[in-house]
C-alpha positions as CSV (number, residue, x, y, z in Angstrom):
1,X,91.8,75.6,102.4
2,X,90.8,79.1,101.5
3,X,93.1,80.7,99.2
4,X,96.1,83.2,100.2
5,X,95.1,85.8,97.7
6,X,94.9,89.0,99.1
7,X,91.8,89.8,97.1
8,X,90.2,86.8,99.0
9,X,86.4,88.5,99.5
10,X,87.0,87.5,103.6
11,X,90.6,87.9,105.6
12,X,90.5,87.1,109.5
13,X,93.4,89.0,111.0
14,X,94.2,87.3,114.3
15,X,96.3,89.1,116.8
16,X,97.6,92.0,118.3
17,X,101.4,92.7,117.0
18,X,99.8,96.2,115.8
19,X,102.3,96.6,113.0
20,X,101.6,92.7,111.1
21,X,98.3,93.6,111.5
22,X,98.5,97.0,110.1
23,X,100.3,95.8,106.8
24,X,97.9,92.7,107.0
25,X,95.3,95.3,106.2
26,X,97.0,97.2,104.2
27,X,97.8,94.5,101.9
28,X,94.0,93.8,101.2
29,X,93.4,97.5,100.4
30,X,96.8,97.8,98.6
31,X,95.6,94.8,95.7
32,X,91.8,96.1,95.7
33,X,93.3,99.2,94.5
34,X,95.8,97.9,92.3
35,X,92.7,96.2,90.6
36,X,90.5,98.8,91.0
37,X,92.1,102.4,91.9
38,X,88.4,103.6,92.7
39,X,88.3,101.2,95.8
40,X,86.3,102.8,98.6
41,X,87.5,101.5,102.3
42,X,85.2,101.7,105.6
43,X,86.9,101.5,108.7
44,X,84.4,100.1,111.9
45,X,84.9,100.0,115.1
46,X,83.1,96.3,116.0
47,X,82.8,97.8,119.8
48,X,80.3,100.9,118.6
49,X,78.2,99.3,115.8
50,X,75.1,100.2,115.9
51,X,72.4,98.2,114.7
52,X,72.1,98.4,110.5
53,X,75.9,99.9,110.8
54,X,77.7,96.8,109.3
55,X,74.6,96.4,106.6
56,X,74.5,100.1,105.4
57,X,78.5,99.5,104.8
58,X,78.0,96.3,102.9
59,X,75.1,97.3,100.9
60,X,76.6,98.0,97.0
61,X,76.4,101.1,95.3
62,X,74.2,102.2,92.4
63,X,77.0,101.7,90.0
64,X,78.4,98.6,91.5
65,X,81.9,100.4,93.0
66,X,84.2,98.4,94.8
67,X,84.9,98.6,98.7
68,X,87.1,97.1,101.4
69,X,84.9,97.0,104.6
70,X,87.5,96.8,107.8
71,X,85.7,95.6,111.2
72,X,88.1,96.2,113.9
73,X,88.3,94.3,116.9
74,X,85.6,91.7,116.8
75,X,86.3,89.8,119.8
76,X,84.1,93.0,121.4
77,X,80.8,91.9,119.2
78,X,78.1,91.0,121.8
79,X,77.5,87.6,121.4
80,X,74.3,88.2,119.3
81,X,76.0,90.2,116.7
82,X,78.4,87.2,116.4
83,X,75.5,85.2,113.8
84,X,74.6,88.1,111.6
85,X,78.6,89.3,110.5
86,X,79.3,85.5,109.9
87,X,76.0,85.5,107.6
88,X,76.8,88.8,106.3
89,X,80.6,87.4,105.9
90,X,79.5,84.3,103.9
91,X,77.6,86.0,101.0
92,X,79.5,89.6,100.3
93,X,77.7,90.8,97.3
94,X,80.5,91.3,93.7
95,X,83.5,93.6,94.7
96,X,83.3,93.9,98.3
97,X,86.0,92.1,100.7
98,X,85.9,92.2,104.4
99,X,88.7,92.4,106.8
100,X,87.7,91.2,110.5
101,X,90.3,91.7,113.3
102,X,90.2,89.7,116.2
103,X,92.8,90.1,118.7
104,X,93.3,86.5,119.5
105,X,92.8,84.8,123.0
106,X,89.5,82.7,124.2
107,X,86.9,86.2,124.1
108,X,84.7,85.2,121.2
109,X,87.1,82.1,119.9
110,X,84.2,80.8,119.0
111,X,83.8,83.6,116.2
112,X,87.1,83.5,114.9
113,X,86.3,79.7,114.0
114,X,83.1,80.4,112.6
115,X,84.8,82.7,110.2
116,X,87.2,80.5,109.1
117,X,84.4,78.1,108.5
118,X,82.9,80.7,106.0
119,X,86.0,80.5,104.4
120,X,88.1,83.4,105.5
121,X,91.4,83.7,104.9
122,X,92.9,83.9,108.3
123,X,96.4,85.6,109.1
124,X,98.3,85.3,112.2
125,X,99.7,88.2,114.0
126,X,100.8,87.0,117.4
127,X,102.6,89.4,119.6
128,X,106.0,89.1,118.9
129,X,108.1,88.4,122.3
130,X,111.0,86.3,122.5
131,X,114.2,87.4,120.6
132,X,114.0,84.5,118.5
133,X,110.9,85.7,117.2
134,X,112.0,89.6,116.7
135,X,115.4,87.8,115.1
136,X,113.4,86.3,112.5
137,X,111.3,89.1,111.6
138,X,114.5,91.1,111.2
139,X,116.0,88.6,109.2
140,X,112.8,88.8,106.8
141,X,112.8,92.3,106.5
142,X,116.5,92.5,105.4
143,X,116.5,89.7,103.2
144,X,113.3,91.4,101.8
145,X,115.6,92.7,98.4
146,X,117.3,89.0,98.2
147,X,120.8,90.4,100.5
148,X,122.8,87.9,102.2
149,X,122.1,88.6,105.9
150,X,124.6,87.2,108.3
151,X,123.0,86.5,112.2
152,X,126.1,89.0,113.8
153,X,124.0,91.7,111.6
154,X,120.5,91.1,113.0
155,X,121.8,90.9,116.6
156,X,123.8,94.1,115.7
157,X,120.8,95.9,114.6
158,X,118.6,94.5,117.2
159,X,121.5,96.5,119.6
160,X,121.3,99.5,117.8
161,X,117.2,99.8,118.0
162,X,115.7,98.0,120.4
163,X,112.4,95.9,120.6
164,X,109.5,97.8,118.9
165,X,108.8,96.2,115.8
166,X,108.0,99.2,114.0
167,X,111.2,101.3,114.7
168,X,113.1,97.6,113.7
169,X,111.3,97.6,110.1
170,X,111.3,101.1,109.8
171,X,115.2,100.4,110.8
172,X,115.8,97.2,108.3
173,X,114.2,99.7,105.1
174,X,116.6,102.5,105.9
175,X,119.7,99.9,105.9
176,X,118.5,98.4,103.0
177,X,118.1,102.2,101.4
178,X,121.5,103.6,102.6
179,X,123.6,100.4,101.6
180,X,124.8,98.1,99.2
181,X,125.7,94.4,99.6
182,X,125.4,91.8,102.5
183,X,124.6,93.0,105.7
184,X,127.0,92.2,108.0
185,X,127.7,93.2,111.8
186,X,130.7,95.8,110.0
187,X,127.8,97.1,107.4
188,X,125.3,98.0,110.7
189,X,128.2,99.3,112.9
190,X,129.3,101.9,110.2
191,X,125.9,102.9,109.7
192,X,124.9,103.3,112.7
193,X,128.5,104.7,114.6
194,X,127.2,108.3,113.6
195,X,124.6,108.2,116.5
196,X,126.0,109.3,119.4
197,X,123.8,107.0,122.3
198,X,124.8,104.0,119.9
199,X,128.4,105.1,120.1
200,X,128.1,105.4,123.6
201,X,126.5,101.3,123.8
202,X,129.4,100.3,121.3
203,X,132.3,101.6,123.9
204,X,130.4,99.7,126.4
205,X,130.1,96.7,124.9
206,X,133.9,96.7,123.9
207,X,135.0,97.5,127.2
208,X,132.8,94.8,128.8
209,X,134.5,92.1,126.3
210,X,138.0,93.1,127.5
211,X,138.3,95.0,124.5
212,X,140.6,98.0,125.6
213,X,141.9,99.4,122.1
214,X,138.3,98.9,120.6
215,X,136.5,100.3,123.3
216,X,139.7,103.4,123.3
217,X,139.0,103.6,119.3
218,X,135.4,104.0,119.7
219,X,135.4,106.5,122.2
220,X,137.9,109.0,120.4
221,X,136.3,108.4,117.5
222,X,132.8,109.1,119.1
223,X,134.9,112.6,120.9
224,X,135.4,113.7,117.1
225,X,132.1,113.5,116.2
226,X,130.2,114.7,119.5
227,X,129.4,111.9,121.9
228,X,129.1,114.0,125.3
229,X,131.0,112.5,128.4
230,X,127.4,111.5,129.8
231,X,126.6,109.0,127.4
232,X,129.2,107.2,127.7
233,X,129.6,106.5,131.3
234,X,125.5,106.0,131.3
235,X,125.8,103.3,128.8
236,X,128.7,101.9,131.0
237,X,127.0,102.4,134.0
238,X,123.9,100.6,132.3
239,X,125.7,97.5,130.6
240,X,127.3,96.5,134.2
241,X,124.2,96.8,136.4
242,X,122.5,94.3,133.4
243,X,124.8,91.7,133.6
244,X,125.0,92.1,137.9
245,X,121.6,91.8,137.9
246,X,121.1,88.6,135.2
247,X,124.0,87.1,137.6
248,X,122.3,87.7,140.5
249,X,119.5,86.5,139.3
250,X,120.6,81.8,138.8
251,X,120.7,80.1,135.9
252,X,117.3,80.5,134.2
253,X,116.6,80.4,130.1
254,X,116.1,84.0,128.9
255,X,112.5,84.7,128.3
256,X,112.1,83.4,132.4
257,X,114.3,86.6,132.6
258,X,113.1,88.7,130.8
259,X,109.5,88.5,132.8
260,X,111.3,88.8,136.1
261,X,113.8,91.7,135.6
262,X,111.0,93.3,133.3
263,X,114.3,93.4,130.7
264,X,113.5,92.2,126.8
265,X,115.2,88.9,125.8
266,X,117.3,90.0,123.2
267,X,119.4,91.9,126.9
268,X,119.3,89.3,129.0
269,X,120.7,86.8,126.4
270,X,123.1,89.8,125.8
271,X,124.4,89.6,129.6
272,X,124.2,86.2,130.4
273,X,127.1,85.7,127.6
274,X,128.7,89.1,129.0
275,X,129.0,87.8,132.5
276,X,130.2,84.9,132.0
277,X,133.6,86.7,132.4
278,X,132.8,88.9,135.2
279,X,132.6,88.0,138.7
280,X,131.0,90.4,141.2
281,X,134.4,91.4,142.6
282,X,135.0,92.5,139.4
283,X,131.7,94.5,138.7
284,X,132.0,96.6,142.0
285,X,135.6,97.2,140.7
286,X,134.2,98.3,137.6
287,X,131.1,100.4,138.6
288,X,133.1,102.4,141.4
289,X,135.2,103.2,138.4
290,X,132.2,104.6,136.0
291,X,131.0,106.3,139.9
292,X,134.3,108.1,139.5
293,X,134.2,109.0,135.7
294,X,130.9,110.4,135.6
295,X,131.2,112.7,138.6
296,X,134.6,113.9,136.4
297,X,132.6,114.6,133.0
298,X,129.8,116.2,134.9
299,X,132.6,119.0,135.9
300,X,134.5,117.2,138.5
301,X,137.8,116.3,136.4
302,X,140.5,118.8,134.9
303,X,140.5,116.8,131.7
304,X,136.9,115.2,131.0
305,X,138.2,112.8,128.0
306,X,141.5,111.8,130.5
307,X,138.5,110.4,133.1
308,X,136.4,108.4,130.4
309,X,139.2,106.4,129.3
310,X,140.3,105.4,133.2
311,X,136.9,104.4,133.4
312,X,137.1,102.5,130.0
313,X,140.5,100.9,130.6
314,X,139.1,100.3,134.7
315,X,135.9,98.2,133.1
316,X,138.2,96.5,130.4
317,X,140.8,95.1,133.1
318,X,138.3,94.3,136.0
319,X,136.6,91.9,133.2
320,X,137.5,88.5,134.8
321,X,139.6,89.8,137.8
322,X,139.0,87.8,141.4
């Protein structure tokens, strides 16, 4: 098996999750330079190579100067070009390494296993998809500094963000920066309670559960600090038409979901446990109630904070009702 040393002469990145394949890259250039500062790197586009392109980035320099060459998407080589990069591949003259991209799938499979035969190191960077997937790579990136990270704090943060994986690590670094200790569910809500469209999600999400003094808390808390009337009753408005339309939608696993209501996972998993409490008597209830609160806060109601919490208490008490 070829060797997992970044300084490997040949790396195969395979795959299109654009950020593992960016710090896949950047991990070859990063330990060239560590060895050698000096380290030149050529970035190619395998769809416009002309003919002599790769060889005139290969070919050493007078004074022997080290170089990362980069070929980017090689699953676009024409099929004759396939023969000469794995030749070229095979015998990289002192102090060069090669990084090929391919972007997985069947186009030009066959190239990706002729590379591996020349003995590249290959690294995987599938799309990442299912929450499961996005949990773990979460649950890497926190534990990256040895914390203690407890699965109520990935699913908090994966709340608070969303599903790009590059706003998630850039997410799990600034935790890790700010903070101290384990991170827990408590340790992500206090970081994050000072955004106001988070605040908004977290009164949600307690007045979905039943929760009325947590969802109350949250919302005068999020009045002290900002959180416009708006935000709120969107987030409300949003968390109830997710779970009416994962109920509406049978008993299916998540990902099945997630295709069909064009929703990501991590929600639909979100609002199947949600609406296990609700009925739909209990969601029209509720969502004529938010109706009611956001005409109030968009100038409709004397006292705009008075209208939010009817519409939070409203949500918390129709949870479960017949």
């Amino acid at each position: 098996m070829p060797a997992p040393d970044p300084l490997a002469p040949l790396t195969l990145v395979v795959g299109d999750e654009e950020l593992l394949v960016s710090r896949a890259v950047s991990a070859v250039v990063r330990a060239a330079r560590e060895r050698e500062p000096e380290t030149e790197v050529r970035d190619l586009d395998a769809s416009s190579l002309q003919p002599g392109d790769l060889d005139e980035a290969l070919s050493p320099s007078l004074f022997g100067d080290a170089r990362v060459v980069v070929v980017r998407g090689s699953q676009d080589l024409d099929k004759s070009q396939h023969a000469g990069l794995v030749a070229q591949a095979s015998d990289l003259p002192e102090g060069m390494r090669m990084v090929v991209l391919h972007a997985g799938g069947v186009k030009a499979k066959n190239l990706v296993t002729s590379l591996v035969g020349a003995g590249a190191r290959r690294i995987d960077c599938p799309k990442v998809t299912k929450l499961s997937e996005r949990k773990d790579f979460l649950r890497r990136e926190l534990s990256a500094d040895g914390r203690r990270v407890s699965e109520e704090g990935v699913q908090s943060l994966l709340e608070a963000v969303g599903n790009d994986l590059r706003e998630l690590a850039n997410a799990a670094s600034q935790l890790l920066s700010d903070t101290e200790g384990p991170v827990t569910e408590e340790v992500v809500h206090r970081y994050y309670q000072g955004r106001a469209e988070t605040t908004g999600f977290a009164v949600a999400e307690r007045a979905l559960e039943g929760d009325v003094a947590g969802a109350l808390e949250m919302l005068r808390w999020g009045a002290q600090t900002g959180l416009a009337g708006p935000l709120v009753t969107s987030a409300l408005a949003g968390a109830l038409r997710d779970v009416a339309k994962v109920m509406g939608a049978g008993r299916q696993p998540s990902h099945v979901l997630a295709g069909q209501l064009g929703m990501p996972p991590w929600k639909v998993e979100k609002a199947q446990r949600q609406g296990r409490a609700w009925t739909p008597d209990g969601l029209a209830v509720a969502l004529q109630a938010v109706a009611v609160a956001d005409g109030g806060v968009k100038g409709g109601a004397a006292d705009q904070r008075y209208a939010l919490e009817r519409a939070v208490i409203a949500v918390a008490q129709a949870r479960g009702s017949r």
